[in-house]
C-alpha positions as CSV (number, residue, x, y, z in Angstrom):
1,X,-98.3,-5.5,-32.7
2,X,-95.8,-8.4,-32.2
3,X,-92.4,-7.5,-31.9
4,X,-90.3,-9.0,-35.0
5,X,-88.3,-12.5,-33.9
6,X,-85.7,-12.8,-36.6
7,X,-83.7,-15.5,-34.8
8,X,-87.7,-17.2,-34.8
9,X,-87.7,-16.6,-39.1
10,X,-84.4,-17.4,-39.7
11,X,-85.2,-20.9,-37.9
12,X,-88.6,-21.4,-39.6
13,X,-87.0,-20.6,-43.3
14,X,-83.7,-23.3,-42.6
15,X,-85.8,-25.5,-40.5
16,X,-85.3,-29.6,-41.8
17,X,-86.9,-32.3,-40.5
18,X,-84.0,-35.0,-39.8
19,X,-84.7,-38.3,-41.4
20,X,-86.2,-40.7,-38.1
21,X,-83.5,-44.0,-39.6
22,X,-80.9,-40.9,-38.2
23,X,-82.2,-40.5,-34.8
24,X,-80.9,-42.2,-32.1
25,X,-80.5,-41.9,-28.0
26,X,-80.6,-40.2,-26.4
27,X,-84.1,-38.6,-26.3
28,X,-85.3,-36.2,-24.5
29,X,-86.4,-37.1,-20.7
30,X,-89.7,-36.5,-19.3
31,X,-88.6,-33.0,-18.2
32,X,-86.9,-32.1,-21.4
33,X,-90.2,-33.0,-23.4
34,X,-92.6,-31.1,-21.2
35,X,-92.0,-27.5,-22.9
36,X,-91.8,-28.9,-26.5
37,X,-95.5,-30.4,-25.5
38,X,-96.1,-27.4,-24.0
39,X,-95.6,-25.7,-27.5
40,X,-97.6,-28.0,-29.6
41,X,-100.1,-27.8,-27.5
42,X,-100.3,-23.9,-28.3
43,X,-101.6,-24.6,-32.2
44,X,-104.3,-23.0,-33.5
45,X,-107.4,-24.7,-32.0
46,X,-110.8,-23.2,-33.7
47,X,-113.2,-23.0,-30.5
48,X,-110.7,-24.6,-28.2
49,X,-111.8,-28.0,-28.3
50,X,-108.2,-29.2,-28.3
51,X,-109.4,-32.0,-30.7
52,X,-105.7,-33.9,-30.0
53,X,-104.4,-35.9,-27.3
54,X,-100.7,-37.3,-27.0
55,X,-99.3,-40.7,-26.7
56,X,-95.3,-41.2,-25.6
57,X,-93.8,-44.0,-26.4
58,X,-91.0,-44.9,-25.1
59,X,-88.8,-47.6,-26.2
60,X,-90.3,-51.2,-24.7
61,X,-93.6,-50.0,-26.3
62,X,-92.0,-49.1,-29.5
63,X,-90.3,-52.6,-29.3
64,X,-94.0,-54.2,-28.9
65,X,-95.7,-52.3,-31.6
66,X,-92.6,-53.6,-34.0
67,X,-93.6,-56.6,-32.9
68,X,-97.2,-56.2,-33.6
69,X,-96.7,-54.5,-36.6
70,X,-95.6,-58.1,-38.0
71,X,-98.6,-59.9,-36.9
72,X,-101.0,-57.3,-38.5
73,X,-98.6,-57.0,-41.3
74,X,-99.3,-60.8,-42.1
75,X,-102.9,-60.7,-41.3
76,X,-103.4,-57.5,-43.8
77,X,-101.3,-59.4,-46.6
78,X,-98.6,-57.1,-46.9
79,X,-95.3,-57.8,-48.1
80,X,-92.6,-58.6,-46.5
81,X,-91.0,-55.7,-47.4
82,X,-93.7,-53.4,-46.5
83,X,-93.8,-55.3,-42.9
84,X,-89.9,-55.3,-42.4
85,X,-89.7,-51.3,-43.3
86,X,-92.8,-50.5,-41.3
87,X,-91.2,-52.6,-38.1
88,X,-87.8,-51.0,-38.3
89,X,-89.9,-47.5,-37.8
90,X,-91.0,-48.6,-34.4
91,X,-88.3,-51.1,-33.5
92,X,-84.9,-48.5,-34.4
93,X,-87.1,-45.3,-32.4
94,X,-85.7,-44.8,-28.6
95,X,-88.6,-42.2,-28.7
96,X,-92.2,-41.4,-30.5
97,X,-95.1,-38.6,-29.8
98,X,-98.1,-40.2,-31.0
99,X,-100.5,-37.3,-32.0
100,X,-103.8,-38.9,-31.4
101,X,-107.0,-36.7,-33.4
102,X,-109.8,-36.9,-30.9
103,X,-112.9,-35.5,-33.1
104,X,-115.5,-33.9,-30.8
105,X,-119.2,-33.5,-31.5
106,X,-120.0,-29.7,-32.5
107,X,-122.0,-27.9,-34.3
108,X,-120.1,-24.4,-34.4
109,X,-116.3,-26.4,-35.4
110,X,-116.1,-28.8,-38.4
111,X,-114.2,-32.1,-38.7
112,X,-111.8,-30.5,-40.9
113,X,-110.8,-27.6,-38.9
114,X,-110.7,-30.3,-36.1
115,X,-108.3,-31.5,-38.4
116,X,-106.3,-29.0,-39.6
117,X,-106.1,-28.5,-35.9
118,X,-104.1,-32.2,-35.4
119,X,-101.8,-31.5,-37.9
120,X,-100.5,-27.6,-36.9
121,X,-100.0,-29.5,-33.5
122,X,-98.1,-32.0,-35.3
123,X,-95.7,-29.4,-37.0
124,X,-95.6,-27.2,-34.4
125,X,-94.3,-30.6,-32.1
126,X,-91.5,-31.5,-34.3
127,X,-90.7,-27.4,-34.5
128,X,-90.9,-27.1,-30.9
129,X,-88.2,-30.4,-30.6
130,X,-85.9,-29.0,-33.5
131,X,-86.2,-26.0,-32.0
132,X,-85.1,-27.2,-28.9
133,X,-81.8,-29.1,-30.3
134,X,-83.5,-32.4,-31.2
135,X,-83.5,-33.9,-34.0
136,X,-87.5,-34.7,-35.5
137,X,-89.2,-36.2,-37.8
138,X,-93.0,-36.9,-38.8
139,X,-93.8,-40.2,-39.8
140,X,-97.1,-42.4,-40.1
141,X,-97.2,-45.7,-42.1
142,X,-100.0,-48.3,-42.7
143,X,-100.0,-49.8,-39.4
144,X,-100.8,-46.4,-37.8
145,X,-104.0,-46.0,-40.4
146,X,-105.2,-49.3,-39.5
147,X,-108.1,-49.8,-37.3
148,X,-107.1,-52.8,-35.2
149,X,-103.8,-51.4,-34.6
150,X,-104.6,-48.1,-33.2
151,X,-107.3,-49.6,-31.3
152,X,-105.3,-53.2,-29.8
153,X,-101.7,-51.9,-30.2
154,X,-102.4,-48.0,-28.8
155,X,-105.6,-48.3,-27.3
156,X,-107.4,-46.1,-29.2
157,X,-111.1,-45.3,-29.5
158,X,-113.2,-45.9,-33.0
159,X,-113.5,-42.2,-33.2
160,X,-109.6,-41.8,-32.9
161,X,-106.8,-41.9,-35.2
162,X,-103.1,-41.2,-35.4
163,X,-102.5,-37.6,-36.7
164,X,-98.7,-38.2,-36.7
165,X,-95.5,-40.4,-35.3
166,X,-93.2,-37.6,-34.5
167,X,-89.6,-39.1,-33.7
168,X,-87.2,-37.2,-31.6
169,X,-84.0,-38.7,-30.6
170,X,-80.2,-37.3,-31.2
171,X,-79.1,-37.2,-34.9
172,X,-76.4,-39.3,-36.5
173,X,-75.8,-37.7,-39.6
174,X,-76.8,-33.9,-41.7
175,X,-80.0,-34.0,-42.7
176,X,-80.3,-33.8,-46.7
177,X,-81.9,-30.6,-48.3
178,X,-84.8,-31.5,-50.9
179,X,-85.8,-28.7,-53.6
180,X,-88.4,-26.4,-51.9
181,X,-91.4,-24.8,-53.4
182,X,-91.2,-22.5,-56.1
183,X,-93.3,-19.3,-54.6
184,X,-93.4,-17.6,-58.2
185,X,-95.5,-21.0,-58.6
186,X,-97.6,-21.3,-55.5
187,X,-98.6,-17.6,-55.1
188,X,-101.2,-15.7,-56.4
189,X,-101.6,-11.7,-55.5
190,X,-105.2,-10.7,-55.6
191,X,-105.0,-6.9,-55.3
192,X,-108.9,-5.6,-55.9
């Protein structure tokens, strides 16, 4: 049996993601980021197909998606709100983790535990970088559910899709607490 981490608990029950419009440089360099990687690449994988690539972007390619988030924006019809608060998320990062879902062909693993897959690596990414003194968020946004964006801005195939933004940077500010799930409400005990 595992020996009991408290000091690992303790972090998972206080844990808060810091808001990304906080984070700021500086980010973690290439060495600094390898372990937290390391980690979310240690997520529950259902036939270890490791249905999940990554994608870091650093800040000229943030600055270039912001800038082709406006051309898309316009072309989809969005507001100018919508465009202006969906720029700002790439053009204010210093530092992004694409998770990119890369679906394999199988007939033992389903898409959706493929899935589930992509988004445990997700959490356990922005855990591993709050873990490691960071401060994380994870973000998506229109632009990173649209087709011609993940294929002409990220270069990503037509089987592909973004799984999560996960921004990591230095914070600026506390993080707000939110009201957290009543467990008398969520929990059922099945006995026999």
């Amino acid at each position: 049996m595992p020996q009991p981490n408290p000091a690992a608990l303790d972090f998972l029950l206080t844990r808060r993601s810091r808001p990304a419009k906080t984070l700021t440089s500086p980010v973690p360099d290439r060495a600094a980021l390898e372990p937290i990687l390391r980690a979310a690449g240690r997520s529950p994988d259902h036939g270890k197909l490791e249905p999940w690539r990554f994608i870091v972007l650093e800040r000229e390619a943030l600055m270039r998606l912001a800038g082709y988030v406006e051309t898309r924006g316009a072309a989809l019809g969005k507001t100018p709100e919508d465009i202006e608060k969906q720029r700002r998320q790439y053009a204010d990062a210093h530092l992004v983790v694409a998770v990119i879902a890369c679906p394999e062909a199988s007939d033992k693993i389903p898409q959706i535990e493929q899935t589930l897959s992509v988004g445990a690596v997700c959490l356990q990414l922005l855990n591993a970088a709050l873990a490691s003194g960071w401060g994380a968020n994870w973000l998506t946004g229109w632009a990173s559910h649209d087709p011609m964006f993940m294929e002409e801005a990220l270069g990503l195939s037509s089987v592909e899709w973004v799984g999560g933004l996960i921004h990591i940077g230095t914070e600026t500010a506390e993080p707000p607490d939110r009201p957290r799930p009543d467990l008398d409400a969520k929990v059922s005990w099945v006995a026999t």
